[in-house]
C-alpha positions in Angstrom: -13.1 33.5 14.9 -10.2 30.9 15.5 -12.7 28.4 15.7 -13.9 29.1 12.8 -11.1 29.4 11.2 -9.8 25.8 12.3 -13.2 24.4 11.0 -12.3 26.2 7.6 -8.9 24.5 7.8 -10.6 21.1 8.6 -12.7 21.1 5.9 -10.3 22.9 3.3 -7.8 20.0 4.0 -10.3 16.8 3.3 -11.1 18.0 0.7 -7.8 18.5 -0.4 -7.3 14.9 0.6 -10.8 14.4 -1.3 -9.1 15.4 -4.4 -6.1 13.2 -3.7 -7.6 10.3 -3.3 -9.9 10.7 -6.7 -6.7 11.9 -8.3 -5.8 7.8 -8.0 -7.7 7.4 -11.0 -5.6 9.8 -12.6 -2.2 7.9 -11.7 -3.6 4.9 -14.5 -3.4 7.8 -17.1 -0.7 9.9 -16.5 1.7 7.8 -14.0 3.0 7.8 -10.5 4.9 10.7 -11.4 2.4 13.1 -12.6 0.3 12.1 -9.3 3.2 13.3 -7.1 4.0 16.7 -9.1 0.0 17.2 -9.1 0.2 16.8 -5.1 3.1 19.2 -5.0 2.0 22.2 -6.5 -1.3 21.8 -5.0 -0.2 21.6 -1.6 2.2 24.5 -2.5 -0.5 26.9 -3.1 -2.4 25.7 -0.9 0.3 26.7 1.7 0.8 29.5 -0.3 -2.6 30.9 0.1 -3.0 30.3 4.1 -5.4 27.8 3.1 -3.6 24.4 4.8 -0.8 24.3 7.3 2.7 23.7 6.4 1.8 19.8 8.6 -1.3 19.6 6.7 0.6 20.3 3.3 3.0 17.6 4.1 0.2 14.6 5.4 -1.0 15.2 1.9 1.9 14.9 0.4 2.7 11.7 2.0 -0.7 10.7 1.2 -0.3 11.5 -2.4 3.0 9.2 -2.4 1.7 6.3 -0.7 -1.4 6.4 -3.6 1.1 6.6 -6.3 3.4 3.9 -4.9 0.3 2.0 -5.1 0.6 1.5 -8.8 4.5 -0.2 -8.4 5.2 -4.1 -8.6 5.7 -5.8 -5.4 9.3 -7.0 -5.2 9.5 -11.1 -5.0 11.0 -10.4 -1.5 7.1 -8.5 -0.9 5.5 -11.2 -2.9 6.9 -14.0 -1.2 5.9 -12.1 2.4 2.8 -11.4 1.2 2.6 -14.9 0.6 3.4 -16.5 4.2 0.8 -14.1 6.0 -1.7 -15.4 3.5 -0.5 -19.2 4.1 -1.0 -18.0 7.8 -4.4 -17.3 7.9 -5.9 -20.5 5.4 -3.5 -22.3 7.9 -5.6 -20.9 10.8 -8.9 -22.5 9.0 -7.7 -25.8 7.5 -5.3 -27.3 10.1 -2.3 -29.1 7.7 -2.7 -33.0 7.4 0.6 -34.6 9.7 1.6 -37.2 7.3 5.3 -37.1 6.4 5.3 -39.2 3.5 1.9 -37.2 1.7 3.7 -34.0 1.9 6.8 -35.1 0.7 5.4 -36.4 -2.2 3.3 -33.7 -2.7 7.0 -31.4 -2.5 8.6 -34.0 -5.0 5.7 -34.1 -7.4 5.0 -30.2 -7.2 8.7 -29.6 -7.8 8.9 -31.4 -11.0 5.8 -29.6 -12.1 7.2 -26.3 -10.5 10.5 -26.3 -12.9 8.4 -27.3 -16.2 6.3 -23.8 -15.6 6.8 -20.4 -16.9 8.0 -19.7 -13.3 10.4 -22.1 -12.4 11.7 -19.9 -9.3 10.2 -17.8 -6.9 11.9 -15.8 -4.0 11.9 -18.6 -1.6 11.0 -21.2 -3.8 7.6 -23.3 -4.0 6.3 -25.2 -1.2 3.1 -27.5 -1.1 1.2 -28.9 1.8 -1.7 -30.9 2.3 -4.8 -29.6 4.7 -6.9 -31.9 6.3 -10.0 -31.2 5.8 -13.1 -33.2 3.7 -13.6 -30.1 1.8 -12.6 -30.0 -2.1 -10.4 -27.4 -2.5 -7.0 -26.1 -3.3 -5.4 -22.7 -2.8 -2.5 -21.2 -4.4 -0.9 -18.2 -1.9 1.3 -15.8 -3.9 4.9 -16.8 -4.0 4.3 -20.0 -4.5 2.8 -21.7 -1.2 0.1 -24.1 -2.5 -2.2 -25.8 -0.5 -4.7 -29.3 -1.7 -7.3 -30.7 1.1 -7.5 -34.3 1.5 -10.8 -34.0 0.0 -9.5 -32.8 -3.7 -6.7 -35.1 -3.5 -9.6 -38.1 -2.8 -11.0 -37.0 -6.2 -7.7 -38.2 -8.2 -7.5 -41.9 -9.1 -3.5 -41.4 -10.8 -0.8 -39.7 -10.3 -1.5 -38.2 -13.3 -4.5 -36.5 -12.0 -2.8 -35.4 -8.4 -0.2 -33.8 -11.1 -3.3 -31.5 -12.3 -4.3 -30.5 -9.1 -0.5 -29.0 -8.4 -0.1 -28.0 -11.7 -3.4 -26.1 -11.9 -2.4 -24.2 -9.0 1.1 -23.6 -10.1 -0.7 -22.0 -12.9 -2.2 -19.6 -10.8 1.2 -18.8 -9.5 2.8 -18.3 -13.1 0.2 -15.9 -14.0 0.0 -14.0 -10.5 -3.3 -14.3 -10.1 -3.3 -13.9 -6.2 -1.2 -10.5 -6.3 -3.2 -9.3 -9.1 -6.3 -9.8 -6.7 -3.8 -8.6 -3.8 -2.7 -5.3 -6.0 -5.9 -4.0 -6.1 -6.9 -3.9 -2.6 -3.3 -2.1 -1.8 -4.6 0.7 -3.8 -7.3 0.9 -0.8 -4.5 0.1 1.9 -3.0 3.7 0.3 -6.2 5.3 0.3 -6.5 4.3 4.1 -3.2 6.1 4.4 -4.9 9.2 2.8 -8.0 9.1 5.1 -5.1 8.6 8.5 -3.4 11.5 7.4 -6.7 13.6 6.8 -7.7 12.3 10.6 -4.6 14.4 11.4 -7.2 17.3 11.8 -10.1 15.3 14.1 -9.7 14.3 16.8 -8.2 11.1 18.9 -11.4 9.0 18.6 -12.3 9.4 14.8 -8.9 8.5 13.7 -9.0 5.6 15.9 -12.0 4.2 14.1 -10.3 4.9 11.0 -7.2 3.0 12.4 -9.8 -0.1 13.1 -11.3 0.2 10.0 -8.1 -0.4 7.9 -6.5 -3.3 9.8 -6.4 -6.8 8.9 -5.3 -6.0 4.9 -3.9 -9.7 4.8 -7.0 -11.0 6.4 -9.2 -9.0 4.2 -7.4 -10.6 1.2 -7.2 -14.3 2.8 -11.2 -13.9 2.9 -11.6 -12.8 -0.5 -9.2 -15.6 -1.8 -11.0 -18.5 -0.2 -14.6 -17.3 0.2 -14.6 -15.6 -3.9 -12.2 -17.3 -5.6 -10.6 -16.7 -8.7 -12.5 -15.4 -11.8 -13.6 -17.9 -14.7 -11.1 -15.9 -16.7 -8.2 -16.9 -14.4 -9.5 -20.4 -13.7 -9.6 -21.2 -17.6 -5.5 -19.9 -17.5 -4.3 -21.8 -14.7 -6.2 -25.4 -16.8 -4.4 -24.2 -20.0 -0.9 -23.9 -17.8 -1.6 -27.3 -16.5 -2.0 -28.8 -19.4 1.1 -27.3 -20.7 3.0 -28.4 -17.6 1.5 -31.6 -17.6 2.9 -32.1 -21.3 6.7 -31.0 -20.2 6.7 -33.3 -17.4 4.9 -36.4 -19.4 1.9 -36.7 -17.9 -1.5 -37.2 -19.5 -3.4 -33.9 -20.0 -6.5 -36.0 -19.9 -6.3 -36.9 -16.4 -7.1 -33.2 -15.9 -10.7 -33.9 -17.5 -10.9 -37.3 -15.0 -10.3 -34.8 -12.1 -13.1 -33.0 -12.7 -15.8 -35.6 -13.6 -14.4 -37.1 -10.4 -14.8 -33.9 -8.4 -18.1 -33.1 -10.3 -20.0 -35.9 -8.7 -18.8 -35.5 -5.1 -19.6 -31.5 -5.1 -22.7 -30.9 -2.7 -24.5 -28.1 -4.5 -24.5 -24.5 -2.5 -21.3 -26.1 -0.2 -18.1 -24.2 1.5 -15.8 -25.9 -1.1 -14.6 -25.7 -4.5 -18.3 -25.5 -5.6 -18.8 -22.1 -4.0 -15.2 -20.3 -5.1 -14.9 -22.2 -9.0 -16.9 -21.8 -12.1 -18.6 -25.8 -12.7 -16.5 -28.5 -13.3 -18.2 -29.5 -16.5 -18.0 -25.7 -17.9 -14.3 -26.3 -17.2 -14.0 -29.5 -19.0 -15.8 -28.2 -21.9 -13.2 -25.5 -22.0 -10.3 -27.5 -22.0 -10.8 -30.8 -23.2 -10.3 -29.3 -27.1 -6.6 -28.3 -25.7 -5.3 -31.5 -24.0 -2.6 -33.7 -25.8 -3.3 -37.4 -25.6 -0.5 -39.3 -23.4 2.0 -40.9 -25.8 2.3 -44.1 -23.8 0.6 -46.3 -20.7 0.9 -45.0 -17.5 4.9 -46.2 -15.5 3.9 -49.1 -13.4 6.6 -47.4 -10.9 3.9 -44.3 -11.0 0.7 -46.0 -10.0 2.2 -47.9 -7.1 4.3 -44.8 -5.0 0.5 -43.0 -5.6 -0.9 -46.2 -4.5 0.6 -46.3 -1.7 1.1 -42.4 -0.3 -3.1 -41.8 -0.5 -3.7 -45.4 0.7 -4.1 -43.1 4.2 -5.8 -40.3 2.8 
């Protein structure tokens, strides 16, 4: 009979967790707030009742929190630590190019770009590094840590177009792009919580697997950022932001459009760069061509020589 009885309980309390986690859809209707007071009075009765224990009642009840908290902005502070572990791992797959003088001219050129933006600050400001690898690609880690291969910066012939790269990516900093992608797996990071606390009533070696199953968040997010890339949708705002930029800063929107022909005859069809995680170059240069503002004057002799002579060794 008590055996049976702790199977009942078992069962009664994932599926209690059950309805907690569908109750997740819920929260984009009625609010964090209905989701907790939902969680209460069910766990109430179902202490009430004899049905759950008064542990089990509060696991779900922390489960039901950590769902709802789900649904809150990350702080800048979160963003910006959210952003480093990212930076970690592409760091641990593109080893950073050593060359002093590249990187601080990618810092001083990004900068200028970085305070013409819609977000001039972030919580520890923006940082920009150059990877050294032959691969054509870019990646913009939330909080502003962006990072250009050797291989995209070989596709600029200005400064003009080395400004699009950065400012492209700044774009995808302004609009959030990577937390948006990064909010939506925390929803599952709090429904992992949900399926720990339900393990409360198996034993040691199931909620060990569930413990191996939800590691490596950051690492799960690191490998949708650089093997999926962005969406077409978010692609098409980050060229309309760096045109914008561009224009603040006074430099030529059309370099952006040289940038990609450039890049468009050095992508290898079916590669692991920029050609597996973007939508075409010439779809983008369709796109944005019609929203570019031409340059109002030649190009600063000054300009073509300091870019000149940092990539002369890239």
């Amino acid at each position: 009979m008590k055996q049976d009885r702790r199977r009942f309980l078992g069962m009664a309390t994932r599926m209690a967790l059950a309805a907690v986690g569908a109750n997740a859809f819920g929260v984009l209707l009625g609010g964090c707030k209905t989701m907790e007071v939902a969680t209460q009075v069910g766990t109430a009765v179902g202490t009430a009742t004899g049905v759950i224990s008064g542990d089990q009642a509060e696991s779900i009840q922390k489960a039901g929190k950590a769902v709802a908290r789900s649904f809150e902005d990350f702080t800048p502070e979160q963003e910006y630590t959210i952003g480093r572990a990212v930076g970690a791992q592409l760091l641990e797959r593109y080893p950073p190019y050593d060359s002093p003088a590249l990187n601080t001219y990618l810092n001083t050129l990004g900068q200028a770009l970085a305070l013409a933006s819609d977000m001039p600050e972030t919580f520890n400001g923006y940082h920009f590094l150059a990877l050294d690898s032959d691969q054509i690609n870019a990646f913009a880690a939330p909080g502003g840590m962006v990072f250009v291969t050797r291989g995209l910066l070989r596709c600029c012939r200005s400064e003009d177009a080395a400004a699009a790269v950065l400012a492209h990516e700044i774009g995808h900093v302004q609009h959030r792009h990577g937390m948006q992608a990064i909010e939506k797996s925390r929803i599952t990071e709090a429904l992992s919580t949900v399926a720990a606390e339900g393990a409360k009533s198996l034993g040691g070696a199931q909620l060990a697997q569930l413990t191996r199953i939800f590691e490596g968040t950051i690492a799960d997010i690191t490998a949708t950022l650089v093997n999926a890339g962005y969406s077409r949708a978010f692609e098409s705002q980050a060229d309309q932001a760096a045109v914008t930029i561009m224009a603040r800063v006074g430099y030529d929107g059309s370099a952006l459009v040289d940038m990609l022909e450039q890049m468009k005859g050095r992508l290898a069809p079916g590669g692991l760069d920029f050609a597996k995680t973007h939508p075409s170059p010439q779809s983008r240069i369709d796109e944005v061509r019609p929203k570019i503002r031409p340059a109002s004057g030649p190009i600063p002799e000054i300009r073509r020589q300091r870019f000149a002579r940092v990539m002369a060794s890239v």
